[in-house]
C-alpha positions, 0 to 999 in steps of 0.5 A: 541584770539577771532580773531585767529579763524576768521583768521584761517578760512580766512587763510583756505579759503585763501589756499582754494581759491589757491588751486583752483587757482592752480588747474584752472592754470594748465588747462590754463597754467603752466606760473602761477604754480610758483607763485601759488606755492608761495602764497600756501607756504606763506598760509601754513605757515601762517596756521603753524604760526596760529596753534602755537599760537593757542596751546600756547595759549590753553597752557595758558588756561590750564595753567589758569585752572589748579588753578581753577580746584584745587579751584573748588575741594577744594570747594567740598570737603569744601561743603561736610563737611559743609552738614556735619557740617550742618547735625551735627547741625540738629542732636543737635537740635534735642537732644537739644530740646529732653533734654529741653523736658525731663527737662520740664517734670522732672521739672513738675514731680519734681513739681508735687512731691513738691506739693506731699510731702507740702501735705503730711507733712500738713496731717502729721502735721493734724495727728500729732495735732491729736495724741497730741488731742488723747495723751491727751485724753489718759492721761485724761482716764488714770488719770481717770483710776488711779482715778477710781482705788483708790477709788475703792480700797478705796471702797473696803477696806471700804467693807472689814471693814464693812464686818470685823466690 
């Protein structure tokens, strides 16, 4: 296909150069027009011929890109979905990495809550030995108390004799 073009050109200087003859015969004389004519003819044609295979062949150009175009879409329209796909993506990691956040600080807020809730059973625990102590300590006065009570009724009841007696 490459050398078509160069013998289109020379096929065109050829009908250049005839023309030129053609036109230089007739001033000088007519005995040289039918042979001319001839050559001229012959050029023309070989411009059709050229001219022909030139379209047949831009034919099978097109023919030839026609896939390629096709392909070349294809690959577009591919392309805008993998920016898609790739856009989906950033947007997960994001909200991936949002969620491994949010989990880090409610497991150190659940931490922080454990550390809460092992301090404050060890402050009820203290408390509660506490209240056994104080417990105790209440039924000691209480016994003292009901001891305390019955002698005093004893005392008072040794009072009242001797008042009495």
């Amino acid at each position: 296909m490459c050398s078509r073009p160069r013998v289109l050109l020379q096929d065109l200087k050829e009908t250049s150069q005839l023309k030129s003859s053609f036109i230089h015969a007739t001033k000088g004389g007519w005995e040289q027009i039918p042979v001319l004519k001839d050559q001229l003819l012959e050029s023309q044609w070989k411009l059709l011929k050229v001219l022909k295979e030139l379209t047949v062949a831009e034919e099978e150009k097109q023919k030839k890109e026609a896939p390629l175009t096709e392909a070349w879409k294809t690959l577009s329209g591919m392309n805008e979905k993998v920016y898609q796909v790739v856009e989906d993506a950033r947007f997960a990691k994001e909200a991936t990495e949002k969620a491994q956040g949010e989990a880090t600080q409610s497991r150190e807020q659940a931490a922080s809550s454990e550390e809460a809730a092992i301090k404050a059973q060890e402050e009820a625990a203290r408390y509660k030995g506490e209240a056994i102590k104080l417990d105790k300590g209440k039924r000691l006065i209480e016994s003292d108390l009901a001891a305390a009570r019955h002698n005093y009724a004893g005392l008072k009841e040794e009072l009242l004799k001797s008042e009495i007696a």
